[in-house]
C-alpha positions in Angstrom: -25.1 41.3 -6.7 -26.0 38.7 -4.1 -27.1 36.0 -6.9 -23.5 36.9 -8.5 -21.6 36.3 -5.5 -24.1 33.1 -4.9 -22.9 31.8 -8.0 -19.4 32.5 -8.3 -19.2 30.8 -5.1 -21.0 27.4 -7.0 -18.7 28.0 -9.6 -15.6 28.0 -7.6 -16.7 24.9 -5.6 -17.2 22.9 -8.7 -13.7 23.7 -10.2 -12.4 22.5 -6.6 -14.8 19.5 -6.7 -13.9 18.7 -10.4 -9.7 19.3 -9.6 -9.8 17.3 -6.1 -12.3 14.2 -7.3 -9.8 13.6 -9.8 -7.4 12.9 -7.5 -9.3 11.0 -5.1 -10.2 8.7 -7.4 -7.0 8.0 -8.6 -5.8 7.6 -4.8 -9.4 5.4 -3.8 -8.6 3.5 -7.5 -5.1 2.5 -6.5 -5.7 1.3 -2.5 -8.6 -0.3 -3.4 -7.6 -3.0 -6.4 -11.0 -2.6 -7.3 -12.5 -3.3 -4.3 -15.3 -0.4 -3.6 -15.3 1.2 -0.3 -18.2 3.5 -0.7 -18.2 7.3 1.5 -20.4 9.5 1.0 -20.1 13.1 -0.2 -20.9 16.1 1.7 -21.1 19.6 0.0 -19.6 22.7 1.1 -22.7 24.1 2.4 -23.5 21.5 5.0 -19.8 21.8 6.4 -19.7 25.4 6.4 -23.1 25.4 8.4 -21.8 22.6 10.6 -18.3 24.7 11.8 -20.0 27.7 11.4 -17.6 29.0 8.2 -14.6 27.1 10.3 -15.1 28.9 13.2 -12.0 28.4 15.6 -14.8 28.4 18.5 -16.4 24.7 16.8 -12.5 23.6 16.7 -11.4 21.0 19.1 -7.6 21.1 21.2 -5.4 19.1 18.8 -1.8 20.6 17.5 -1.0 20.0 13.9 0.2 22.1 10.6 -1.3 20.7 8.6 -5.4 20.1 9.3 -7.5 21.7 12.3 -10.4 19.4 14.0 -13.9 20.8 14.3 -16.8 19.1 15.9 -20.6 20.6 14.1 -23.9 18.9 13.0 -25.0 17.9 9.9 -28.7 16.5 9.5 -29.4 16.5 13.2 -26.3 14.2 14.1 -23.1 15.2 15.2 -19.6 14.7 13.2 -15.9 15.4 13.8 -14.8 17.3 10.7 -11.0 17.2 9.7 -9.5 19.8 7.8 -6.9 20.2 5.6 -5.6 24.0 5.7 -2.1 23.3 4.3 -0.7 20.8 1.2 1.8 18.2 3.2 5.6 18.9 2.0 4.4 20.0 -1.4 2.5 17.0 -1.8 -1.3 17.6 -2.2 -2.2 13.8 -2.8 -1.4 12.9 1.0 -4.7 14.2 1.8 -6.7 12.1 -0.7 -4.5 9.3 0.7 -5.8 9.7 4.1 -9.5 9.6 3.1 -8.5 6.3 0.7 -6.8 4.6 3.8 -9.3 5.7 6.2 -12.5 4.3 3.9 -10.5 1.0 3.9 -9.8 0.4 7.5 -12.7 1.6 9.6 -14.5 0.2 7.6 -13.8 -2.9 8.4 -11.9 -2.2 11.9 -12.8 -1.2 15.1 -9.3 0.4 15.6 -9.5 3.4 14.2 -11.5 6.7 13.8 -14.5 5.5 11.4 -14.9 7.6 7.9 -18.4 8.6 7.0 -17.5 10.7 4.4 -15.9 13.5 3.0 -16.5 16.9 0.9 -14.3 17.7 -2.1 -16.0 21.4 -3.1 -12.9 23.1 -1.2 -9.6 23.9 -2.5 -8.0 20.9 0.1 -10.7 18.1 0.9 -12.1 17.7 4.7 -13.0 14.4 6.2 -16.3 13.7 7.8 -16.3 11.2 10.7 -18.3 9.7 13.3 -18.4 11.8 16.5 -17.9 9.3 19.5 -17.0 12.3 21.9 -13.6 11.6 21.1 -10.8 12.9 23.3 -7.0 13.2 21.8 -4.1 12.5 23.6 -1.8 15.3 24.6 1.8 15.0 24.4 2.4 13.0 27.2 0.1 10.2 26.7 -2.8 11.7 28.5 -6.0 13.7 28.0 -6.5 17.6 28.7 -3.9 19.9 29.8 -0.4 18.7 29.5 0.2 19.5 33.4 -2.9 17.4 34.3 -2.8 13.8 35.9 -2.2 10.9 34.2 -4.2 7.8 33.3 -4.4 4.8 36.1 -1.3 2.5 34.3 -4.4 -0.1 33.5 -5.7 2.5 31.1 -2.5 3.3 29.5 -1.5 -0.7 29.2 -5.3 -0.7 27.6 -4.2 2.0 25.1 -0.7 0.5 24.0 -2.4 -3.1 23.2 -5.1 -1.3 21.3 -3.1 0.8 19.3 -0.4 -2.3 18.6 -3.9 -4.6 17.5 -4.7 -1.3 15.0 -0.8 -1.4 13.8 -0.7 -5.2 13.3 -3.9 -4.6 11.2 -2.2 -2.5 8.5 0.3 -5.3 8.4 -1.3 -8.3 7.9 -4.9 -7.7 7.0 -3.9 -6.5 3.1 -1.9 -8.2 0.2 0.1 -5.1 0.3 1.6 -3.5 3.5 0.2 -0.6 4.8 3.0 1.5 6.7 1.7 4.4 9.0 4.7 6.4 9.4 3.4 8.5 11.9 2.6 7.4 15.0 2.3 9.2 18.1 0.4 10.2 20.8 -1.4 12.7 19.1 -2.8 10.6 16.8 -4.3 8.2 18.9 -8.0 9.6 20.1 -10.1 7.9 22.9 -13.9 7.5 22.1 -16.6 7.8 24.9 -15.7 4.0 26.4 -12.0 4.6 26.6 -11.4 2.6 23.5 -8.0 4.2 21.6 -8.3 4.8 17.9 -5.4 5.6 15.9 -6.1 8.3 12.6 -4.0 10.2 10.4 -3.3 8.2 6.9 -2.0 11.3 5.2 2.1 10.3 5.6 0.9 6.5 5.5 2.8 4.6 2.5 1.2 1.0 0.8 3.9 -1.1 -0.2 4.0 -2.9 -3.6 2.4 -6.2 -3.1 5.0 -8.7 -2.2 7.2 -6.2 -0.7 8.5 -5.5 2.6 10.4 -2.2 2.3 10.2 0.6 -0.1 13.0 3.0 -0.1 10.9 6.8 0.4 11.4 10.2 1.2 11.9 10.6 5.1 8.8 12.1 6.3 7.4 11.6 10.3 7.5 13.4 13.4 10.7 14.0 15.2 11.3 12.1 18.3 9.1 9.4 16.8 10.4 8.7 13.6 12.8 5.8 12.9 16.6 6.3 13.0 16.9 3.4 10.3 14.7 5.1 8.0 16.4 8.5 8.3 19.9 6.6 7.7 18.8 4.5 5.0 15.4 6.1 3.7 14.3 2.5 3.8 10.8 2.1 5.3 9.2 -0.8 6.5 7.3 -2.4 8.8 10.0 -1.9 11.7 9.3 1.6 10.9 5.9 1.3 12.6 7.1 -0.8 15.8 10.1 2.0 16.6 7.1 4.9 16.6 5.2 2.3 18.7 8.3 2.0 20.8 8.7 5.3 21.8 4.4 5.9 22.1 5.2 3.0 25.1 7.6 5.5 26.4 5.3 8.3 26.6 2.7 6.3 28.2 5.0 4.7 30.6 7.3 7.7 31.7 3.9 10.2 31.7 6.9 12.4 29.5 6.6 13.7 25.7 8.9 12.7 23.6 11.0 15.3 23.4 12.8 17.0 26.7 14.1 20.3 27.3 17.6 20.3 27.7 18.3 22.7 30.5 17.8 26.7 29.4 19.1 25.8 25.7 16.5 25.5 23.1 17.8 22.0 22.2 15.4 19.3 23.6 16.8 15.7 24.2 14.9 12.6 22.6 13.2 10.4 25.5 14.5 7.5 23.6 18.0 8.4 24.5 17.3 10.2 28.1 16.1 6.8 28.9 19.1 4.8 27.6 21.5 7.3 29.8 19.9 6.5 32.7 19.9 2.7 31.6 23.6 3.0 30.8 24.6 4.8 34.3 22.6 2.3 36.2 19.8 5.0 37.4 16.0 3.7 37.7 13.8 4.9 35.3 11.2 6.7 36.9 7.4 5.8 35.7 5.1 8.2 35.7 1.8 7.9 37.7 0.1 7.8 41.3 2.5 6.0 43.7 -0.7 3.8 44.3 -1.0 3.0 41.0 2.9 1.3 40.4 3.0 -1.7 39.4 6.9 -2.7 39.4 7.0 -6.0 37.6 4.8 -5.1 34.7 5.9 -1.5 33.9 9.6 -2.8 34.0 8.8 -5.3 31.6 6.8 -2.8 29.9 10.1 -1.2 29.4 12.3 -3.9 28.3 9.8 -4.3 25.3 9.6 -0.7 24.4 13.4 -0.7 24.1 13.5 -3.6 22.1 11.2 -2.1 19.6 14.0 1.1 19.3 16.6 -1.6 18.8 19.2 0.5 16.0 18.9 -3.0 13.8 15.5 -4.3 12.6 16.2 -7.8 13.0 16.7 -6.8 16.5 13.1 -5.7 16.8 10.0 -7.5 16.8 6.7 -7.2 15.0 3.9 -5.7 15.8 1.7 -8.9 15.8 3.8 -9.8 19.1 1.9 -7.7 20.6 -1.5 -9.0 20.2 -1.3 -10.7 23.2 -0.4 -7.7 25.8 1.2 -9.4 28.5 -0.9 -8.7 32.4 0.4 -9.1 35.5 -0.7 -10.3 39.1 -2.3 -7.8 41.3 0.8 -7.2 43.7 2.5 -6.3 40.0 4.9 -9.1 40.2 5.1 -11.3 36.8 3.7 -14.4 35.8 5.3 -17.3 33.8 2.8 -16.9 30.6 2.7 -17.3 26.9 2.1 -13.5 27.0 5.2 -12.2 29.0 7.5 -14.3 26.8 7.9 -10.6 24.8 10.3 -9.9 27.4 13.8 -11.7 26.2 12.1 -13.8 23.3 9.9 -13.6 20.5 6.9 -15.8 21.1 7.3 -18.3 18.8 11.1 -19.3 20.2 9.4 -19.1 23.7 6.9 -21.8 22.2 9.2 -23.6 20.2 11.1 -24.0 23.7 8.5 -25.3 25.6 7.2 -27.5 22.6 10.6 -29.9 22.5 10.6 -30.2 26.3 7.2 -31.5 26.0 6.1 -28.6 29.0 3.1 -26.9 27.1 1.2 -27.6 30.0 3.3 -26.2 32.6 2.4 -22.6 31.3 0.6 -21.1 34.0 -1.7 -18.8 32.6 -4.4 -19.6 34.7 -7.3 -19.9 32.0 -4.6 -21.6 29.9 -3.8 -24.4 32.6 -8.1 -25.0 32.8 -8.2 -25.4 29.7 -5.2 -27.8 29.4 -6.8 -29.8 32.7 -10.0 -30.2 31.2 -8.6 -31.6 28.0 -9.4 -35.1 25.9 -7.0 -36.7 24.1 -7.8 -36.1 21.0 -7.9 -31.7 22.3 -4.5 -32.5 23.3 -3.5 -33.4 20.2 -5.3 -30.7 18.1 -2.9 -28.4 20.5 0.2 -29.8 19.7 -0.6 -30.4 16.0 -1.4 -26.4 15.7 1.8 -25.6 17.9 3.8 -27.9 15.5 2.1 -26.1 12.3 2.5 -22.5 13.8 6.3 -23.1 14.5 7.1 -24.2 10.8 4.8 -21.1 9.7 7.8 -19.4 11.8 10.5 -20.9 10.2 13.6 -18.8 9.7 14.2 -20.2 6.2 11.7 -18.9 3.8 11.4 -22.1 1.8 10.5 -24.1 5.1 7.8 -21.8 5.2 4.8 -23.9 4.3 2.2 -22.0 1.5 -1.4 -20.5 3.1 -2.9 -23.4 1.3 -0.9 -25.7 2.8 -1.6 -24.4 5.7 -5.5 -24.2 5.3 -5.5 -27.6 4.7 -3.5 -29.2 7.5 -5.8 -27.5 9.5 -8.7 -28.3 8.3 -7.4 -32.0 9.1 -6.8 -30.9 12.4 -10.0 -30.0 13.0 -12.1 -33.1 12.3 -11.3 -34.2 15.4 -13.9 -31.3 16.5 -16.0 -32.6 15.4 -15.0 -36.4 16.4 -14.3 -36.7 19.8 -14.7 -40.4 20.2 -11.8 -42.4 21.1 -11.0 -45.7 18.4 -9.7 -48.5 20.4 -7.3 -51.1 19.9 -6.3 -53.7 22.8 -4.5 -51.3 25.6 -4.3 -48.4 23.0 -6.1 -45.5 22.3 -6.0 -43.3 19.9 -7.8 -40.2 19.1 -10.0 -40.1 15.5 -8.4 -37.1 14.9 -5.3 -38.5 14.6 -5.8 -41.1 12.7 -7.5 -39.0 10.2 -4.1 -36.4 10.2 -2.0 -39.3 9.5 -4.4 -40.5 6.7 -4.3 -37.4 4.9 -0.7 -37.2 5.7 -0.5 -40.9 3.6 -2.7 -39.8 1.0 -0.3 -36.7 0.0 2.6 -39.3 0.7 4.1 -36.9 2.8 4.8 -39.2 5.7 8.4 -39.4 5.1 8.2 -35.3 5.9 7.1 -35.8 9.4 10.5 -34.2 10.6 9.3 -33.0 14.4 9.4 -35.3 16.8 5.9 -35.0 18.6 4.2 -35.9 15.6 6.9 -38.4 14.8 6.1 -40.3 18.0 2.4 -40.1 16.8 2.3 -41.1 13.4 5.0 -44.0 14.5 2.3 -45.4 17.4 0.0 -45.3 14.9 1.6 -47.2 11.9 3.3 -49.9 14.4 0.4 -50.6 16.4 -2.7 -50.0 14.5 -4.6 -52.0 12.1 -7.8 -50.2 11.0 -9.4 -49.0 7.9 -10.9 -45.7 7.3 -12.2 -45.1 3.9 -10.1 -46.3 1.5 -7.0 -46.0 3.5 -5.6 -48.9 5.8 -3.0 -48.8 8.2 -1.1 -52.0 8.4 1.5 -53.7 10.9 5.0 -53.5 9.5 6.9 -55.1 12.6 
């Protein structure tokens, strides 16, 4: 009877291995292009032994619907085991999507939750993943009980520029687009050094290559989810950076995102509790230690996470803004930086601006303003040239936009002068090598006559009116 039961047991695994491979490789097939992002396989045994049959006393505190968390051993070393206990709105694929995605980018970014493997022999699949001693954020942005302290506002600031790098990731690092539709606190864990990781794939969508928007069904968690998206069932990047918006809100405020409106059983959105007070002129109060404010940052904090819940998307700005997560003085007051530019103006306008007045150096990031003091010539120029190159990678016009092979080779021009840092002198000039090799190749592709801004203008000018060398092939004569 036993040796019955042993093998119906195989037998029923198998059908659920055979039904649920199927699927996964269709799902790993179509992310992947190709590209193989080996996992490896567990078996039903070794996860039932590590969870003790999905024993809720191995689970770990996380709230969802749709998967439970469990932390057991398998070979002597310790895993986090994710699993799926219900299909997501009818749509049994979502799971196999999330061990697809989640191959893809640990496995290549620090980011997010790293996939070791997974195990197929059960009738939804469960995720295998390393065990850091990771820690989930509760509703409010914090860790344990809901009505515990909060994190010092450095930790929190730490958490939103880590989860925006893992966001900007999905965005740029692929040919296609990788929207995550879900982001929220809970889905961001902290590993044993602090370091956020954001998980959960199984809502995420992959545009078509070349696209930017994909009209889907709306799918997300209340409070987070875009009001664009639910209006138009358009979703896109800007997607994303509203979720991120109103995570900034929940780490700022110390408040989940939804409120309980007085003894009714509606709750009100932060996202529009904060707006009233905004509207009526009230402060917003931040949540934390009175010790720990730190007025000029968290208020700019602010502004940027209600730009990112702008209603329009052109109104809101994309997540690679936020590489550079803006820090403030001590005494929390701000500084005039590259990085707090986020606060009225995208970064490259802010750049552009300081670019035409010729103040680049008047930026006062301190290891900035070191590095600009310490400068050659020919540096100097590498700077601008880069600047001038990044601002017409900005352009508003498409068709200004220069191609990524363009773009690889002007600045592989730029930086010969690395590599050359001798100056080439001509009576009371002085020119650096590196530009004279920028306007050489500029020459060569007869493109001097496109040299439209006006710092490089005034170069390649100086160098054509007062010059007379020969590099190569290529001379540069006096036309007076």
């Amino acid at each position: 009877m036993k040796c019955w039961r042993r093998k119906k047991d195989k037998d029923k695994a198998r059908k659920c291995f055979l039904e649920n491979g199927s699927m996964f490789l269709e799902q790993l097939i179509a992310d992947c292009n190709g590209i193989s992002n080996p996992i490896r396989m567990f078996s039903s045994d070794q996860i039932s032994k590590a969870t003790n049959h999905f024993d809720p006393m191995c689970s770990l505190p996380h709230v969802s619907s749709y998967f439970t968390w469990y932390k057991g051993i398998i070979e002597g070393r310790s895993y986090v085991i994710k699993r799926f206990i219900h299909p997501l709105v009818g749509e049994e694929e979502r799971a196999y999507s999330d061990i697809a995605l989640s191959a893809r980018v640990s496995n290549n970014h620090s980011g997010f939750l790293k996939l070791i493997g997974s195990c197929l022999e059960f009738p939804l699949p469960v995720l295998v993943i390393q065990d850091l001693e990771y820690r989930a954020l509760n509703i409010r942005g914090s860790v344990g009980s809901e009505d515990g302290p909060l994190l010092p506002w450095n930790v929190r600031l730490k958490i939103a520029k880590e989860v925006a790098t893992a966001i900007t990731y999905l965005h740029i690092a692929f040919p296609r687009i990788i929207i995550h539709r879900d982001i929220k606190a809970s889905n961001v864990f902290l590993d044993k050094n602090g370091t956020a990781k954001l998980t959960d794939f199984s809502l995420a969508v992959t545009l078509p290559e070349g696209k930017s928007w994909v009209e889907e069904m709306v799918l997300g968690t209340y409070g987070y989810v875009d009001g664009y998206y639910v209006a138009t069932g358009i979703v896109s990047e800007y997607s994303d950076v509203f979720s991120f918006g109103i995570l900034m809100l929940v780490l700022l405020l110390g408040r989940p995102h939804l409120l309980p409106d007085g003894d009714s059983d509606f709750r009100t959105r932060l996202l529009d509790y904060v707006k009233d007070l905004r509207e009526r002129g009230e402060p917003v109060e931040f949540g934390g230690d009175s010790k720990d404010m730190r007025p000029g940052q968290m208020n700019t904090f602010l502004d940027l996470a209600l730009r990112c819940c702008e209603v329009r998307n052109e109104d809101r700005p994309k997540m690679i803004l936020f590489w550079n997560l803006y820090a403030g003085s001590s005494d929390g007051t701000t500084t005039t930086s590259i990085r707090w530019a986020l606060k009225k103006e995208l970064l490259a306008g802010f750049m552009k601006d300081l670019y035409e007045k010729d103040k680049l150096d008047e930026v006062t990031d301190t290891f900035y303003t070191k590095m600009v003091k310490d400068m050659t010539s020919g540096q100097r120029f590498q700077m601008e040239a880069c600047v001038a190159l990044a601002l017409r990678c900005c352009g508003k016009v498409y068709e200004s936009r220069p191609k990524m092979i363009e773009v690889a080779k002007e600045l592989k021009r730029i930086q010969i002068s690395l590599y050359r840092s001798s100056l080439y002198f001509t009576g009371s000039e002085a020119y650096p090598v590196g530009i004279l090799e920028y306007v050489k190749g500029l020459y060569e592709n007869k493109k001097l006559n496109e040299v439209i801004d006006s710092m490089m203008m005034r170069y390649t000018v100086q160098v054509l009116k007062s010059c007379r060398w020969k590099l190569g092939f290529f001379t540069c004569t006096d036309r007076r």
